[in-house]
MARNU-492927 format. One record per residue: residue in one letter; x, y, z of N, C-alpha, C in turn; residue number from 1; chain. Coordinates in pm, 1 decimal, m for minus. Example, Ala and Ser with C-alpha at 12.3 -4.5 7.8 and 13.67 -1.06 7.14 Angstrom:
// MARNU-492927
@res A&nx 1319.0&ny m569.0&nz 780.0&cax 1230.0&cay m450.0&caz 780.0&cx 1320.0&cy m330.0&cz 780.0&n 1&chain A
@res S&nx 1285.0&ny m225.0&nz 708.0&cax 1367.0&cay m106.0&caz 714.0&cx 1290.0&cy 3.0&cz 787.0&n 2&chain A
// end
This chain:
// MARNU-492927
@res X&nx 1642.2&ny m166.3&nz 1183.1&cax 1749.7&cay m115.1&caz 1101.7&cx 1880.1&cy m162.7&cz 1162.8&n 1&chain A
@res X&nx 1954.5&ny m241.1&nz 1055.9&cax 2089.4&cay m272.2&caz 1105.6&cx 2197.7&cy m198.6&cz 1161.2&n 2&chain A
@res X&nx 2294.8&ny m174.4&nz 1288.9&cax 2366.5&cay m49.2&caz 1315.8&cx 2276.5&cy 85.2&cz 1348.4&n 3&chain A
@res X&nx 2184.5&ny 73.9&nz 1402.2&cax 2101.0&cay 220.0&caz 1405.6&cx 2126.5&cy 296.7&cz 1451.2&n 4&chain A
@res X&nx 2124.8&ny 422.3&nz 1384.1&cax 2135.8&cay 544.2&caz 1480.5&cx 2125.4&cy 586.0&cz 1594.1&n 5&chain A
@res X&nx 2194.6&ny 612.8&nz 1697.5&cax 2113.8&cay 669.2&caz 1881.6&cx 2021.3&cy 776.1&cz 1817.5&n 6&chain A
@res X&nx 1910.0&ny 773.0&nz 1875.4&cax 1781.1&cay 811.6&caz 1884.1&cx 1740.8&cy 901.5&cz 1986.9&n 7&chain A
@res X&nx 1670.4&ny 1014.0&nz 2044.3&cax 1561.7&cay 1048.8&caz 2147.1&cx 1413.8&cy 1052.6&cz 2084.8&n 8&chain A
@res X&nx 1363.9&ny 1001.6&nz 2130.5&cax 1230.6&cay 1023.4&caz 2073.0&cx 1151.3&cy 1064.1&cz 2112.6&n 9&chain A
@res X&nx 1017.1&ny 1212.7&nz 2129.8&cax 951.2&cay 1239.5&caz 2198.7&cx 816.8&cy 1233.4&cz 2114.2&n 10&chain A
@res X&nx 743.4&ny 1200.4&nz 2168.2&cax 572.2&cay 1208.8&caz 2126.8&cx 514.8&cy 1300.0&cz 2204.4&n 11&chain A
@res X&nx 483.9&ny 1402.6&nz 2202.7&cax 364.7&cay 1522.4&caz 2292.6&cx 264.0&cy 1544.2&cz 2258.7&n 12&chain A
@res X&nx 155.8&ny 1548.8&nz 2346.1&cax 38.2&cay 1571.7&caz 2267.0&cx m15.2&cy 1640.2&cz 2418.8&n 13&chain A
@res X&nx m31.5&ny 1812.4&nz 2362.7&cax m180.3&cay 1894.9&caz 2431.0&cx m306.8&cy 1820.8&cz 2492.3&n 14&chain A
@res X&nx m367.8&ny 1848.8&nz 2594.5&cax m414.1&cay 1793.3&caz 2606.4&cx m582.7&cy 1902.5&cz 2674.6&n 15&chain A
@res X&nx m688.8&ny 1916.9&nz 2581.7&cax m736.9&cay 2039.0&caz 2589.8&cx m866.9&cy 1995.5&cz 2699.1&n 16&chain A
@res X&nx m962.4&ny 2108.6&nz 2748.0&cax m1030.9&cay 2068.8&caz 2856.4&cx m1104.9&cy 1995.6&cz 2831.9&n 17&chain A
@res X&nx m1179.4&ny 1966.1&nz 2700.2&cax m1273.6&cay 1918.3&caz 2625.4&cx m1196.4&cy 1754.3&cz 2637.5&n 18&chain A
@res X&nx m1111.0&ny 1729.6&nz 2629.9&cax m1054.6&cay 1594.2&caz 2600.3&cx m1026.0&cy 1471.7&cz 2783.0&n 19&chain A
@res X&nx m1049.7&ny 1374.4&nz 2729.6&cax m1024.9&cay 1260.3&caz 2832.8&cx m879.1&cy 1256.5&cz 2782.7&n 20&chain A
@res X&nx m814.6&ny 1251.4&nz 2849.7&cax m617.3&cay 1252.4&caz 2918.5&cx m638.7&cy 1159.8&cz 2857.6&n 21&chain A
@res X&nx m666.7&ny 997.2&nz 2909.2&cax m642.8&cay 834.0&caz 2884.9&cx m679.3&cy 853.2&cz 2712.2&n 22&chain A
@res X&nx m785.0&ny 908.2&nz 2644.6&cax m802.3&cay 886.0&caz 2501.2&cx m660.3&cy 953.9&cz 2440.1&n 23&chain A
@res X&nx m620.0&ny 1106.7&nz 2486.3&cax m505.6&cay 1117.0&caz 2429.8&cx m329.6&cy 1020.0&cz 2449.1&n 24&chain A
@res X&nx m371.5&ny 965.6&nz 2519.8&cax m261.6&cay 899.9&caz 2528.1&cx m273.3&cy 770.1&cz 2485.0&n 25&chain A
@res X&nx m402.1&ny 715.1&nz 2468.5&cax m445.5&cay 620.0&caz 2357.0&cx m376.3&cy 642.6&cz 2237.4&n 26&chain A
@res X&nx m437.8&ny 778.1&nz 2174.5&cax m374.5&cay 809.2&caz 2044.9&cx m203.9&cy 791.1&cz 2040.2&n 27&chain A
@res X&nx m157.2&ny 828.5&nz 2111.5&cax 25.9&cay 829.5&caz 2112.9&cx 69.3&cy 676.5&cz 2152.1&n 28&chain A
@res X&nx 3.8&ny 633.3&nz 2223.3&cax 48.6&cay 478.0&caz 2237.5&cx 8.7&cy 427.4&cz 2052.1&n 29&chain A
@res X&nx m87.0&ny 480.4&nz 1996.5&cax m88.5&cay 379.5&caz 1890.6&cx m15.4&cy 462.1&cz 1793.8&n 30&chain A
@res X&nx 99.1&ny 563.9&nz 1796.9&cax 191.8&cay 615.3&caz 1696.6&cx 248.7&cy 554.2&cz 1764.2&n 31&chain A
@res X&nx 356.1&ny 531.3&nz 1871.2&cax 442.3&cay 427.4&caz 1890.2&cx 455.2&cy 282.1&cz 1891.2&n 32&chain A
@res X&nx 291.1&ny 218.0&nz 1864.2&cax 317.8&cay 92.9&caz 1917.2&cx 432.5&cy m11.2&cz 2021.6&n 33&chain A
@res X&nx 410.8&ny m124.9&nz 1981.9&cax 505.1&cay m195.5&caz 2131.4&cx 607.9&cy m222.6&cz 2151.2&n 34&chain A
@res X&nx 674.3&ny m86.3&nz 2202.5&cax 829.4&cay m36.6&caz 2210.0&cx 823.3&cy 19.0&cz 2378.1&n 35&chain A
@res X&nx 940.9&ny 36.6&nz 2392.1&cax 955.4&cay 62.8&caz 2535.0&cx 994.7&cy 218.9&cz 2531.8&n 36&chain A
@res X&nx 904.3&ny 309.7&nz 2644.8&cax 883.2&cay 439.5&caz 2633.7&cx 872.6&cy 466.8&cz 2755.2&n 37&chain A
@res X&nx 865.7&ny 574.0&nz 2794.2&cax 829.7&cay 632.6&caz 2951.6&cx 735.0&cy 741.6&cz 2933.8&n 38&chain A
@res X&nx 607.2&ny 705.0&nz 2999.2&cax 484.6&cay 809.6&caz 2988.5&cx 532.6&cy 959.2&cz 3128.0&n 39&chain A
@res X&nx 481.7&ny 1080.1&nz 3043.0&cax 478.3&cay 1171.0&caz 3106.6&cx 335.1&cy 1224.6&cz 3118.8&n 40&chain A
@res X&nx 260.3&ny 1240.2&nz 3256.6&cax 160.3&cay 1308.9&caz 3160.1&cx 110.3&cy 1427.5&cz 3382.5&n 41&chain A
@res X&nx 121.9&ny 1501.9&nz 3310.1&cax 93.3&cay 1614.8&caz 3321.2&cx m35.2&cy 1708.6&cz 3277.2&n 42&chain A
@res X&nx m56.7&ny 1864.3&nz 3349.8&cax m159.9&cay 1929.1&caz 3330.0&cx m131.2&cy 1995.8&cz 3177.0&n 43&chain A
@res X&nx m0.8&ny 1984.8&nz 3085.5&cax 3.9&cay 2047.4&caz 2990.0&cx m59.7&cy 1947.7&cz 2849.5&n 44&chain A
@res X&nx m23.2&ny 1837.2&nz 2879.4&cax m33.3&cay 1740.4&caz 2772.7&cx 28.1&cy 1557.6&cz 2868.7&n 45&chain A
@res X&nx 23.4&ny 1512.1&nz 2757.2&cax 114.2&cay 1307.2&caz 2760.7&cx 241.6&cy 1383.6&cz 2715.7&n 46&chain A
@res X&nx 366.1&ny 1317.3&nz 2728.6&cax 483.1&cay 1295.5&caz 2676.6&cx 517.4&cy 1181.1&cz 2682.5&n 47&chain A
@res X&nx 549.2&ny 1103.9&nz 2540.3&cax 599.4&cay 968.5&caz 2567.1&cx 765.3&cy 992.9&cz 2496.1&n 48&chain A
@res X&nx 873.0&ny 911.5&nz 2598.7&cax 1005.6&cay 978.6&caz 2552.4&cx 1064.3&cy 811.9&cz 2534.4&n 49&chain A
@res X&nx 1143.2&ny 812.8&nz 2454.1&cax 1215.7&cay 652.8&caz 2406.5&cx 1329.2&cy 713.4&cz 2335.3&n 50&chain A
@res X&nx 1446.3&ny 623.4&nz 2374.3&cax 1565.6&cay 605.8&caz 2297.1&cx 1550.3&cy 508.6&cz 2162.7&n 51&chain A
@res X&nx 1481.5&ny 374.0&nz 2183.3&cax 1422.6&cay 249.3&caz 2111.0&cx 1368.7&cy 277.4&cz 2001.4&n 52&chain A
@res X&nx 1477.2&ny 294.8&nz 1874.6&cax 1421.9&cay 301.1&caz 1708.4&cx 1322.0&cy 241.6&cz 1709.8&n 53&chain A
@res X&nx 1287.6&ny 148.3&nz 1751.8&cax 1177.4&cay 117.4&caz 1729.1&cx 1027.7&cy 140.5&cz 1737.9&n 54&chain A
@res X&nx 1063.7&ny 239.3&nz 1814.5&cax 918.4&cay 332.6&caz 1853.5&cx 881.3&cy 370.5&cz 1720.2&n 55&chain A
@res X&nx 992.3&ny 399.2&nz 1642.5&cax 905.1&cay 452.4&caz 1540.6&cx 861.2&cy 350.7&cz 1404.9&n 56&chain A
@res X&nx 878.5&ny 217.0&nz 1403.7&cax 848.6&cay 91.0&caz 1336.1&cx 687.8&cy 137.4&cz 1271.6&n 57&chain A
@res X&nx 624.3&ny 172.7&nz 1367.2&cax 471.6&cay 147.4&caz 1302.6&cx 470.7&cy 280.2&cz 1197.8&n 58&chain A
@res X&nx 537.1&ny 408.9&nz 1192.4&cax 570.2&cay 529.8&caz 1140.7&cx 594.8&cy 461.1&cz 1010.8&n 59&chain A
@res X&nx 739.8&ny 424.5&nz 992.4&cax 772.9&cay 351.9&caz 884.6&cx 733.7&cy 277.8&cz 795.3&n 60&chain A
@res X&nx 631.4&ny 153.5&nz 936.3&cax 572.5&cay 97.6&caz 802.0&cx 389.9&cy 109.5&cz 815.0&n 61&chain A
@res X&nx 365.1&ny 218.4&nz 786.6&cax 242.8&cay 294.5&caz 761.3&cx 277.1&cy 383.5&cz 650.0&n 62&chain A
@res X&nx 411.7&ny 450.9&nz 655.2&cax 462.9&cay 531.5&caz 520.3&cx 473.2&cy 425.4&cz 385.8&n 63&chain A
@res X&nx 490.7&ny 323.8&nz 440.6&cax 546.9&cay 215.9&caz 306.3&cx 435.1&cy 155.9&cz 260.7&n 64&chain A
@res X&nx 362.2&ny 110.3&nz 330.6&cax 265.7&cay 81.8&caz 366.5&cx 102.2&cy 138.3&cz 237.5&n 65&chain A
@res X&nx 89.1&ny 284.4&nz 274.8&cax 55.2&cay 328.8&caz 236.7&cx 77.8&cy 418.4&cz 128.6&n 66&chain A
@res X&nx 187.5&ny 380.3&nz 66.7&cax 268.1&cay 455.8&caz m57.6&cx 285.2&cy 601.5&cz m45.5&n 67&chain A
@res X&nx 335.9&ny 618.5&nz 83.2&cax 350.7&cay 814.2&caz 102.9&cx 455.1&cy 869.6&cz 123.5&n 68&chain A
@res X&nx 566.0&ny 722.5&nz 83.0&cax 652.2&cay 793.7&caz 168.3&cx 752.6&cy 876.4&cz 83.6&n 69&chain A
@res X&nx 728.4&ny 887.3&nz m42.5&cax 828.4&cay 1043.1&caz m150.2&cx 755.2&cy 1138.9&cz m100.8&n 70&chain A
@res X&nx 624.3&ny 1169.5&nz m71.2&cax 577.0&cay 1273.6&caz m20.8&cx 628.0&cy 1260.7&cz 128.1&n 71&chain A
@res X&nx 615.1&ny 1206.1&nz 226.7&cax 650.6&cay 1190.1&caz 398.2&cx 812.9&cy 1259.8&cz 388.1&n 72&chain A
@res X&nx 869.3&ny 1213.4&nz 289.6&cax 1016.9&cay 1246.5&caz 220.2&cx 1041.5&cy 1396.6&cz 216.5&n 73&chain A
@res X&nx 956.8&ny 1454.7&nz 147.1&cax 1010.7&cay 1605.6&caz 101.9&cx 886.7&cy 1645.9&cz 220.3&n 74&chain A
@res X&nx 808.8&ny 1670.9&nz 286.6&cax 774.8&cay 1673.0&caz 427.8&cx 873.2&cy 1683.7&cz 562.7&n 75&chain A
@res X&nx 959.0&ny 1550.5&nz 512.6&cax 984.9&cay 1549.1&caz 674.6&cx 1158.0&cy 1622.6&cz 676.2&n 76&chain A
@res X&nx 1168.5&ny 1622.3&nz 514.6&cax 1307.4&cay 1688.1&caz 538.9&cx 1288.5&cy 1823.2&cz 587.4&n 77&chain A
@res X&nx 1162.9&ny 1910.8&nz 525.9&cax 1091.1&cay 2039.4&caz 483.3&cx 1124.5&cy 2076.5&cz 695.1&n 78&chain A
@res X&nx 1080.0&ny 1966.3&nz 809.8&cax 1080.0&cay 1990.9&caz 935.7&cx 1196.3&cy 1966.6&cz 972.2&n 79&chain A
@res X&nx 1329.1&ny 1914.1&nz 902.0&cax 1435.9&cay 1922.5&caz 1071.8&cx 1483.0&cy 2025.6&cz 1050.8&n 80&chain A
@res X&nx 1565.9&ny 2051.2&nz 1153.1&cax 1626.8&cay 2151.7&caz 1188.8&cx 1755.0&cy 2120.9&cz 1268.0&n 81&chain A
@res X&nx 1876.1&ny 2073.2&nz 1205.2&cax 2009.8&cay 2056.0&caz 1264.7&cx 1982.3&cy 1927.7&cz 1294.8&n 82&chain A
@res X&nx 1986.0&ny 1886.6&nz 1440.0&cax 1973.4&cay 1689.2&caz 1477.3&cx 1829.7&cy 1689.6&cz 1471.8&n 83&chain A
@res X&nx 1750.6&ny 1769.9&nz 1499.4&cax 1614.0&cay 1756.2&caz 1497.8&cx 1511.3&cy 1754.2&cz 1398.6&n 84&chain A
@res X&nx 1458.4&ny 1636.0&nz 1444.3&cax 1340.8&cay 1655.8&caz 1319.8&cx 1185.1&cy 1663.9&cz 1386.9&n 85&chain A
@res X&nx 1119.2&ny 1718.9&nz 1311.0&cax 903.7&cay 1767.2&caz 1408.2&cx 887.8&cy 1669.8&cz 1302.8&n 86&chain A
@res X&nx 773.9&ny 1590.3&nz 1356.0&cax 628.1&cay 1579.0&caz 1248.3&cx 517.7&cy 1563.2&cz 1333.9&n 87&chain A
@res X&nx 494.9&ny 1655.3&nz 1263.4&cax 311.6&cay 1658.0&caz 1323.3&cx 245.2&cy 1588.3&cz 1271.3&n 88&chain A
@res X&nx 174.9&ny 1464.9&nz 1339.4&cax 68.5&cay 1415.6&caz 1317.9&cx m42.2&cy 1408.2&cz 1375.0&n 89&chain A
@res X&nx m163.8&ny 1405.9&nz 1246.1&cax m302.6&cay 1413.6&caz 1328.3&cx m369.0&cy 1326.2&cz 1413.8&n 90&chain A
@res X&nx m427.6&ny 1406.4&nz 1514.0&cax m475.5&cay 1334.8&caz 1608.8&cx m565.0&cy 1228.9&cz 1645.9&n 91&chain A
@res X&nx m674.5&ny 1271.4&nz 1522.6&cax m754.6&cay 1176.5&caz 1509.8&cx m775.3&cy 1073.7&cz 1425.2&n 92&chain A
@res X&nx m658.0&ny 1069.9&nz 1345.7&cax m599.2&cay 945.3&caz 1265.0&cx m563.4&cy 846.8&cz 1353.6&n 93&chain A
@res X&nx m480.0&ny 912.3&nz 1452.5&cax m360.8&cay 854.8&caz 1528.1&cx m435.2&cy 798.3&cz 1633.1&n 94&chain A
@res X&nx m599.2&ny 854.2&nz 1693.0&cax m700.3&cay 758.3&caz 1778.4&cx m707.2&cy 619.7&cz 1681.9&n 95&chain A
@res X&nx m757.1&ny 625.5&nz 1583.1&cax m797.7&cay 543.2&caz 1532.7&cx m656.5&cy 429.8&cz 1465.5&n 96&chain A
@res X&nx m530.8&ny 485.6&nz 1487.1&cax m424.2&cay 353.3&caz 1464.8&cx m388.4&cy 396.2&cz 1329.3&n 97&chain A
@res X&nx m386.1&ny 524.1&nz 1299.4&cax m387.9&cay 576.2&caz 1161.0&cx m255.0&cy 673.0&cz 1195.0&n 98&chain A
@res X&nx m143.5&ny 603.7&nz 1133.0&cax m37.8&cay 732.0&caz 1123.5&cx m26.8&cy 851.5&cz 1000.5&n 99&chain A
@res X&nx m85.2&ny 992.1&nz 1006.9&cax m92.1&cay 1088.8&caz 908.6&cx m46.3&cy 1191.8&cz 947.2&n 100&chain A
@res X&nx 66.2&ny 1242.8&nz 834.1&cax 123.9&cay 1368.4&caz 858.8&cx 42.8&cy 1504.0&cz 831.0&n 101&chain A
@res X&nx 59.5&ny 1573.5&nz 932.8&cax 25.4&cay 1690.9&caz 873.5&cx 148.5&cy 1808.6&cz 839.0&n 102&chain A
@res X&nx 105.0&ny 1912.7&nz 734.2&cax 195.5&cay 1988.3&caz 727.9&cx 172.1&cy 2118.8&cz 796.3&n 103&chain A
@res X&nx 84.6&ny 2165.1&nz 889.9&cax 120.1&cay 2264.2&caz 980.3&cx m4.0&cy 2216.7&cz 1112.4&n 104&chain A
@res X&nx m33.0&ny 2254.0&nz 1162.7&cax m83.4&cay 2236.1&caz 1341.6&cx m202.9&cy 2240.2&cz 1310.1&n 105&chain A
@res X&nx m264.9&ny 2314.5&nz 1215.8&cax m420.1&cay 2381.6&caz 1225.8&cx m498.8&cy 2217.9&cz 1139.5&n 106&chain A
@res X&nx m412.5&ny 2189.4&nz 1063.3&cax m491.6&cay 2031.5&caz 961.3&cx m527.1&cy 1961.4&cz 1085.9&n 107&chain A
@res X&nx m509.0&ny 1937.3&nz 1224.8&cax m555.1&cay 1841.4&caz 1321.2&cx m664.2&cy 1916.8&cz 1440.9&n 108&chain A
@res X&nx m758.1&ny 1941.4&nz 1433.1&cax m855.8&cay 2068.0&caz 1503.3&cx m803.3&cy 2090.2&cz 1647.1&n 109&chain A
@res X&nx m757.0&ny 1923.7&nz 1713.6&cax m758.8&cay 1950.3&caz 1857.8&cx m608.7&cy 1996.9&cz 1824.8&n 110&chain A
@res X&nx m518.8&ny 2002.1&nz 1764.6&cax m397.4&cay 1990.3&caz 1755.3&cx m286.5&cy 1864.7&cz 1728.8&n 111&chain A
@res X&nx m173.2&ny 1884.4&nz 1679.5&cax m142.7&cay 1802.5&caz 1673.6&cx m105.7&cy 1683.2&cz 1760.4&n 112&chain A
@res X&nx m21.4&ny 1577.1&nz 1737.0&cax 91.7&cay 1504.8&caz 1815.5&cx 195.1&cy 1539.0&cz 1744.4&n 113&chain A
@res X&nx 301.0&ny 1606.5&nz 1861.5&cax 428.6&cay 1649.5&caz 1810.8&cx 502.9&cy 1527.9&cz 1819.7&n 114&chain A
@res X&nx 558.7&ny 1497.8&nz 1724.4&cax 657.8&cay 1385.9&caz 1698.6&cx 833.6&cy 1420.0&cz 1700.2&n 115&chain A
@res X&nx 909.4&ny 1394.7&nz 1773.1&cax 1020.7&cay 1493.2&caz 1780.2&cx 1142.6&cy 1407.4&cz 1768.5&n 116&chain A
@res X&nx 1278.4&ny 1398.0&nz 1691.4&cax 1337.7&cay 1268.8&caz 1673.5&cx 1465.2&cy 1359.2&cz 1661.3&n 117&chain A
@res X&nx 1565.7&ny 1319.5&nz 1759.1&cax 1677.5&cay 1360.5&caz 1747.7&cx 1786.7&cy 1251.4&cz 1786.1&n 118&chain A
@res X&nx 1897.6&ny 1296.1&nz 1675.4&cax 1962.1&cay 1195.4&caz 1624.9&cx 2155.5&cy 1289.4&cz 1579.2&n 119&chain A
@res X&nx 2224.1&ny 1204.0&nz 1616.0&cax 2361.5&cay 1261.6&caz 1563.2&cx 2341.1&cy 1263.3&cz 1359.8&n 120&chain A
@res X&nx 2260.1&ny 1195.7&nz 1322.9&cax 2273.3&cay 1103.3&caz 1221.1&cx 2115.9&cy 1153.5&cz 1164.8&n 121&chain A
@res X&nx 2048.9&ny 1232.8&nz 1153.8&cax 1941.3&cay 1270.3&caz 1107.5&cx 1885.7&cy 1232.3&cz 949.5&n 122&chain A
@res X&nx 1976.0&ny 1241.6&nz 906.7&cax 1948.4&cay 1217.0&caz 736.6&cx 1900.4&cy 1067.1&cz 761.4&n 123&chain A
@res X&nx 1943.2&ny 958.3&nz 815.7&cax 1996.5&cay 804.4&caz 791.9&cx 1822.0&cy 774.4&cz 886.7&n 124&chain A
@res X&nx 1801.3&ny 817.4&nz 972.6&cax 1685.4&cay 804.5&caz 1046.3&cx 1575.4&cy 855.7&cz 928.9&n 125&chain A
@res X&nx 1594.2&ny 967.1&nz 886.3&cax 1472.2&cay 1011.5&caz 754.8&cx 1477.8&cy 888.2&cz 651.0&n 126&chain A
@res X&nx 1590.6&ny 845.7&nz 584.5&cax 1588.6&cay 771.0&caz 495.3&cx 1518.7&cy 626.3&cz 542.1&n 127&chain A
@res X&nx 1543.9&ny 601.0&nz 654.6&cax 1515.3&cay 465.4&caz 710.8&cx 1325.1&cy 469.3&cz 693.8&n 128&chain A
@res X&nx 1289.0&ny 593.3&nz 714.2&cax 1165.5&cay 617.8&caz 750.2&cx 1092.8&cy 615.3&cz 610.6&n 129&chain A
@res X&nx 1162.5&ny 686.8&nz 509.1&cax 1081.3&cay 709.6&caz 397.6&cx 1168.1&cy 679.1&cz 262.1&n 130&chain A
@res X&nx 1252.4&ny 634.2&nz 252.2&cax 1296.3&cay 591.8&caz 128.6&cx 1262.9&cy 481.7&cz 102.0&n 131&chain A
@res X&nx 1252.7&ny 438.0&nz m22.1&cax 1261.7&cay 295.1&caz m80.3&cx 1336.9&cy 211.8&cz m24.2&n 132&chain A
// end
């Protein structure tokens, strides 16, 4: 995107006893694809954190992609809140290189990946993501 918005970007993902750490952070490496990020990972969950719009490139064009994005649209406005915007996506889409929104925590069994995007400029980052 030309002129882009400053960005924070966080990806989190739980990480439960039942689960291998490296598979969940499999899954979040393939919602960000190959952008520059800094892995957190800890006994709570992964955190992957990026300034780099571009982390969210594969988001975008998986919405376009897949013709979802008037629905991803009234979704993702439905989650911000002031500079912030959530989307939860499922987890086991997101193993498999599959970006899918969910609309509350329980649609992904292990839980979600919290997707977290804050921005001076919030509207212009949504539009970039899901408008025509």
């Amino acid at each position: 995107m030309e002129d882009s918005p400053a960005v924070v970007i966080v990806l989190h993902a739980a990480v439960s006893p039942s689960e291998d750490p490296a598979k969940v952070l499999a899954a979040a490496r393939n919602v960000l694809g190959e952008c520059a990020y800094n892995v957190e990972e800890g006994e709570e969950g992964v955190t992957l954190r990026s300034s780099d719009l571009n982390c969210l490139r594969k988001v975008h064009d998986q919405l376009r992609d897949r013709h979802v994005r008037a629905a991803a649209n009234r979704l993702i406005l439905r989650m911000r809140d002031g500079r912030r915007v959530t989307i939860l996506l499922n987890r086991q889409a997101a193993t498999a290189g599959v970006v899918a929104l969910c609309t509350s925590a329980t649609e992904s069994p292990l839980g979600p990946l919290v997707l977290e995007i804050e921005s001076d400029n919030p509207e212009r980052v949504i539009d970039w993501l899901t408008v025509y």
